[in-house]
Every structure is written in structure tokens, then in C-alpha cells.
N, CA, C and O atoms as CSV, one atom per row, in Angstrom:
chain,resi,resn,atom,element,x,y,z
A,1,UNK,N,N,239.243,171.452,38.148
A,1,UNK,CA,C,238.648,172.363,37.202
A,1,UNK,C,C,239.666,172.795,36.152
A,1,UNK,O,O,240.891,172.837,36.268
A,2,UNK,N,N,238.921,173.101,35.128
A,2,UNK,CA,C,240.064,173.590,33.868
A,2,UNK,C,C,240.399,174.716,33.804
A,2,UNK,O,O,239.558,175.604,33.944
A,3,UNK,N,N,241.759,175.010,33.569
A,3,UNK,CA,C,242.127,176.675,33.707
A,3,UNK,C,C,241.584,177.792,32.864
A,3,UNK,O,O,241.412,177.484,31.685
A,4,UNK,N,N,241.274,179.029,33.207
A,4,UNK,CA,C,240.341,180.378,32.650
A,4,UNK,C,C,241.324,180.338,31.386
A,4,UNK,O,O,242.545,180.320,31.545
A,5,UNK,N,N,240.695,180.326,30.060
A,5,UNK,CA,C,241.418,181.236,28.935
A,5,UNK,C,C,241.100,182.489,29.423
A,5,UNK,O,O,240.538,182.790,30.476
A,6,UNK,N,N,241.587,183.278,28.406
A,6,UNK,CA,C,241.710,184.627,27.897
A,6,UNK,C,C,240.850,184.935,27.420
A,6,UNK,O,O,240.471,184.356,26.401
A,7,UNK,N,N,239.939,186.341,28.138
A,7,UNK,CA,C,238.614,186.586,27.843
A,7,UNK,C,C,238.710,186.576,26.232
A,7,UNK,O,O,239.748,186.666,25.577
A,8,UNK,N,N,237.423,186.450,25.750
A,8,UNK,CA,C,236.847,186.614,24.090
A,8,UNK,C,C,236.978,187.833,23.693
A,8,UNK,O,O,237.660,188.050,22.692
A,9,UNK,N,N,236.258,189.063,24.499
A,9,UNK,CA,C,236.018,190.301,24.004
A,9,UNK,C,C,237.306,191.392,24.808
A,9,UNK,O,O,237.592,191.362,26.005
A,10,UNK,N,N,237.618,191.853,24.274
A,10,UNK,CA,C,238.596,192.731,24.139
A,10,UNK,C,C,238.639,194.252,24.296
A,10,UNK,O,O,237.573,194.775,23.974
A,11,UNK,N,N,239.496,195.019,24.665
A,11,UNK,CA,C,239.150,196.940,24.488
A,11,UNK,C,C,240.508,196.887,23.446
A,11,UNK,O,O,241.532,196.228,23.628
A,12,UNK,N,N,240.115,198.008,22.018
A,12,UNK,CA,C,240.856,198.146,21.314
A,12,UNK,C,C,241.079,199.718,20.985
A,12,UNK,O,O,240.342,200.619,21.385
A,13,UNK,N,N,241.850,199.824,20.450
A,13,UNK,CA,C,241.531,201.733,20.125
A,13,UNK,C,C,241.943,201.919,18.704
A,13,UNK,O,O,242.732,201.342,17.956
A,14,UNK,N,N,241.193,202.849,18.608
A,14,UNK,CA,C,241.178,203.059,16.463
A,14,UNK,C,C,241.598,204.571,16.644
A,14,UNK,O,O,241.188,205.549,17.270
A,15,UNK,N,N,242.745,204.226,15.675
A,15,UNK,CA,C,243.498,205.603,15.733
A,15,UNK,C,C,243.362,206.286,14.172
A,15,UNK,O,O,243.787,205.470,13.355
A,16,UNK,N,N,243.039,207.155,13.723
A,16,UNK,CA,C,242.781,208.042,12.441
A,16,UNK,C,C,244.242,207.754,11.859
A,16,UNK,O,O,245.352,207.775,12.391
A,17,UNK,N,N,243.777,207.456,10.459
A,17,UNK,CA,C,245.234,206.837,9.574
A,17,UNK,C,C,245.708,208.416,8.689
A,17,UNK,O,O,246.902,208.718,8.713
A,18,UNK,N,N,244.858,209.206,8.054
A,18,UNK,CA,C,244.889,210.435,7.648
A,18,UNK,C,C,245.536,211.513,8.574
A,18,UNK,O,O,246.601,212.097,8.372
A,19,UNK,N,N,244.673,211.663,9.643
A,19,UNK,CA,C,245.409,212.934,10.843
A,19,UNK,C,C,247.148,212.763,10.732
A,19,UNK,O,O,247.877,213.672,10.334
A,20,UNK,N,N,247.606,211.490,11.144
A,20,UNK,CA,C,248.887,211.485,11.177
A,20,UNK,C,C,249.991,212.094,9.961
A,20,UNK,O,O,251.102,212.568,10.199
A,21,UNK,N,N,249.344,211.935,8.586
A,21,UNK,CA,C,249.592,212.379,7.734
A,21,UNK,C,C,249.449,213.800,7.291
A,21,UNK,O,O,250.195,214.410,6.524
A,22,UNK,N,N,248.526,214.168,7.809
A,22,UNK,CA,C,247.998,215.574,7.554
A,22,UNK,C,C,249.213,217.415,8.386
A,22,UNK,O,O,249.311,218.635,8.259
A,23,UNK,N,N,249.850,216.106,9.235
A,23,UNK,CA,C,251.033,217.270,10.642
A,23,UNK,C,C,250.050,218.310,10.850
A,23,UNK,O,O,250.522,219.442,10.747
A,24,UNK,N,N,248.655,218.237,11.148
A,24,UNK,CA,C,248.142,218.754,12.107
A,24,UNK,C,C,248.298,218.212,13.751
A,24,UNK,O,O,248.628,217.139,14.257
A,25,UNK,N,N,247.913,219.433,14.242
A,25,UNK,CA,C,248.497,218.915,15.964
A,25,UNK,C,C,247.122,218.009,16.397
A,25,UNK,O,O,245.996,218.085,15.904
A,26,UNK,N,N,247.577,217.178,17.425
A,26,UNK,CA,C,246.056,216.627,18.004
A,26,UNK,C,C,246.121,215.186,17.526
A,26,UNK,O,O,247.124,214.834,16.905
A,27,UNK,N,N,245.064,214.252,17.776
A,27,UNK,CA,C,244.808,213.182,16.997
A,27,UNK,C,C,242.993,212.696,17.397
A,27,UNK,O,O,242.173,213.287,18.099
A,28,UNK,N,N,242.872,211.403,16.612
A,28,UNK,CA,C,241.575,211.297,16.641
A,28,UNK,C,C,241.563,210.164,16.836
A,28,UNK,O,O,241.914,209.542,15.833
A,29,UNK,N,N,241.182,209.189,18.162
A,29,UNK,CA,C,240.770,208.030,18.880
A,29,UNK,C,C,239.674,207.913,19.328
A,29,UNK,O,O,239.117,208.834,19.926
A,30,UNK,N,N,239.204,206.893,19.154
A,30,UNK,CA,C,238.121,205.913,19.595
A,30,UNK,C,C,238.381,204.580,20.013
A,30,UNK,O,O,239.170,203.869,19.391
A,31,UNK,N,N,237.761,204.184,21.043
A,31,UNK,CA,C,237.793,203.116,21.842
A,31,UNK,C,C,236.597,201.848,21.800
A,31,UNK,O,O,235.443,201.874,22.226
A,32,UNK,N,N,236.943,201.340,21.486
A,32,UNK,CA,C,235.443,199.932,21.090
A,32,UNK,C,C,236.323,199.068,21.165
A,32,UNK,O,O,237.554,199.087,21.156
A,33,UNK,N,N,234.966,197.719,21.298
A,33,UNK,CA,C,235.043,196.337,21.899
A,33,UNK,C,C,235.456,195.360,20.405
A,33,UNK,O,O,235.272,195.787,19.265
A,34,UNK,N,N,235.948,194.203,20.682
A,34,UNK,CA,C,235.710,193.480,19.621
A,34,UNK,C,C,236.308,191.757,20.130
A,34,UNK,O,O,236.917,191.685,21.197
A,35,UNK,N,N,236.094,190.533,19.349
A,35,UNK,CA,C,235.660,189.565,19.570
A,35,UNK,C,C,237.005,188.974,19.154
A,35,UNK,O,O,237.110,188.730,17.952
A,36,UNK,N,N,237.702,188.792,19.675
A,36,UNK,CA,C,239.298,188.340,19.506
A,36,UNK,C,C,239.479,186.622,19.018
A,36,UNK,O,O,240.501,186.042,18.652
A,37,UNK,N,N,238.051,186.087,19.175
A,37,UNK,CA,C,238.070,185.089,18.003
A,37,UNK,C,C,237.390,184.982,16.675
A,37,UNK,O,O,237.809,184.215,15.808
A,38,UNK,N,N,236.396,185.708,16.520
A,38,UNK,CA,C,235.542,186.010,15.478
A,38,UNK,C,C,236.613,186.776,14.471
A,38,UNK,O,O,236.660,186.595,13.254
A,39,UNK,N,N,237.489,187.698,15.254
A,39,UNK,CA,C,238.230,188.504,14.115
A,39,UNK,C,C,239.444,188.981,14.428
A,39,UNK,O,O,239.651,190.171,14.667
A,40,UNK,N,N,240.312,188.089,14.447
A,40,UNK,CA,C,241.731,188.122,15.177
A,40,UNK,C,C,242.492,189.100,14.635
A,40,UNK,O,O,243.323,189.712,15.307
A,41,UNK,N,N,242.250,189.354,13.235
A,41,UNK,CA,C,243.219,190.893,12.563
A,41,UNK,C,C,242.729,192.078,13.323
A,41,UNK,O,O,241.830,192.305,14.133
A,42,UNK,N,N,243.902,192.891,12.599
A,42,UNK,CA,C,243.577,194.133,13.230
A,42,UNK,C,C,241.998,194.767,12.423
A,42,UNK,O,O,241.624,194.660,11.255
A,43,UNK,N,N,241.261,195.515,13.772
A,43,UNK,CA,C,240.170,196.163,12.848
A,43,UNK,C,C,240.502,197.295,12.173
A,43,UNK,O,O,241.475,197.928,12.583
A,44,UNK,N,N,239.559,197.908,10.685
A,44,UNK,CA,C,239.859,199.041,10.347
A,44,UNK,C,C,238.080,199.273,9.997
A,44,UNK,O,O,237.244,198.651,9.342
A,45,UNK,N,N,238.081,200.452,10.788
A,45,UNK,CA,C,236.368,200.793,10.277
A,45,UNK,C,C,236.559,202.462,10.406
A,45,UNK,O,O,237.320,203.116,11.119
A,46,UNK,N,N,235.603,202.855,9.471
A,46,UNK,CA,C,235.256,203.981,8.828
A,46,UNK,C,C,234.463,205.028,10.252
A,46,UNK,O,O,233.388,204.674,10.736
A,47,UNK,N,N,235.302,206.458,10.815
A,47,UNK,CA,C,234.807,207.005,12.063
A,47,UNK,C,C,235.211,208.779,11.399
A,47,UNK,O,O,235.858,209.316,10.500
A,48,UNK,N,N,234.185,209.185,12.738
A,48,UNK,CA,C,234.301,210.865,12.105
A,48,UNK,C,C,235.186,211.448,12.692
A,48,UNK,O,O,235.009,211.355,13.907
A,49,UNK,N,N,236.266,212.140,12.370
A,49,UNK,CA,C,237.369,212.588,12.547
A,49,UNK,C,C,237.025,214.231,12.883
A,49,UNK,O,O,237.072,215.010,11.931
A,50,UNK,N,N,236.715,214.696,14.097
A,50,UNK,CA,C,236.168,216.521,14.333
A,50,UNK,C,C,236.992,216.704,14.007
A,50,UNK,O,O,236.696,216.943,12.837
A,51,UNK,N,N,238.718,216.900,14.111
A,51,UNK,CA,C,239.331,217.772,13.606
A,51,UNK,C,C,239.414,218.448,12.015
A,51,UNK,O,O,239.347,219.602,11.592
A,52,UNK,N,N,239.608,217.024,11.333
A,52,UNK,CA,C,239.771,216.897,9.551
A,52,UNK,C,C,237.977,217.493,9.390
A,52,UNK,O,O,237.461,217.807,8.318
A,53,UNK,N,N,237.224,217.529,10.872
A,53,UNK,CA,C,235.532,217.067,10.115
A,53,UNK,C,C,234.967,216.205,8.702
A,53,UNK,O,O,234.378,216.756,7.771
A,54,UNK,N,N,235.283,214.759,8.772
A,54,UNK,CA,C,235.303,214.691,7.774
A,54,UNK,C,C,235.040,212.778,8.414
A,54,UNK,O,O,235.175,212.407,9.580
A,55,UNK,N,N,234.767,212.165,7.572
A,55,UNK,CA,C,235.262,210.618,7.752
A,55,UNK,C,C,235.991,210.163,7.535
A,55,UNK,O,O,236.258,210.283,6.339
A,56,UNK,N,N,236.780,209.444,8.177
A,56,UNK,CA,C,237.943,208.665,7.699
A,56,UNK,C,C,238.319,207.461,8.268
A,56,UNK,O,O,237.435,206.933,8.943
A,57,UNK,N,N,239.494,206.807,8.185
A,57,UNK,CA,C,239.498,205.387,8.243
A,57,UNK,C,C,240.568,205.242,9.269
A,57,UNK,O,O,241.782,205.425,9.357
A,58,UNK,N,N,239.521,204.808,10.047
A,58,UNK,CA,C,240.493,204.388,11.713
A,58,UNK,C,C,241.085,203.078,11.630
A,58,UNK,O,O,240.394,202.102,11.336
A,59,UNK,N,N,242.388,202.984,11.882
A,59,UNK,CA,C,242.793,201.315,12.252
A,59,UNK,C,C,243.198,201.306,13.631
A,59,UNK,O,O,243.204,202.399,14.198
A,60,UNK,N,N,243.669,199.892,14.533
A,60,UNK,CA,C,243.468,199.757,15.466
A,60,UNK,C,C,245.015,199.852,15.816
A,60,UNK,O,O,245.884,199.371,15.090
A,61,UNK,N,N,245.269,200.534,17.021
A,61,UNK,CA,C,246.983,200.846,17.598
A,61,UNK,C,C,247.069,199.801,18.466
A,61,UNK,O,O,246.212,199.631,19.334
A,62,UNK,N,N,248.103,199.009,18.315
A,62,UNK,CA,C,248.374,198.298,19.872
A,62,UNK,C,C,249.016,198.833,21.252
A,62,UNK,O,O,249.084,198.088,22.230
């Protein structure tokens, strides 16, 4: 039999690019799936930030 790759789907975490900037205390993470061949870069998608209350633009931390 042929050996297992490396699953497809993935756990990633999107960390708020603003908060860090802002030297408020705290931070703002989210955790979602994504398809490690469909889209091998890092993700950056648009999430609501309670602290800032506001939207902003999460990228993904390794």
C-alpha cells in the first residue's frame, strides 16, 4: 500500500492585524479550517474584533 500524505484540511488561527497596533491589552483570535492545497498562502479574511468592536483584518499566525 502507498504511504498516508498529509491531511488536505488543516486548523489555522487568524490573529487581528490592528489590535496589535492599537497597545491595547488582550487580543482577538479565531480559529477555522482551510484546504492546504486549494490555498497554500497564508489566509487573510475580514472578522469582528469585540474589543476595537469594529471589523478588521485577521491574518493567519503560525
Amino acid at each position: 500500500m502507498a504511504k498516508k500524505s498529509k491531511e488536505a484540511r488543516v486548523q489555522v488561527i487568524l490573529e487581528c492585524t490592528e489590535h496589535k497596533d492599537s497597545g491595547m491589552p488582550g487580543t482577538s483570535r479565531y480559529i477555522t479550517m482551510k484546504n492546504r492545497k486549494n490555498t497554500p498562502a497564508r489566509m487573510e479574511l475580514k472578522k469582528y474584533n469585540p474589543i476595537l468592536k469594529k471589523v478588521t483584518v485577521h491574518k493567519e499566525i503560525k
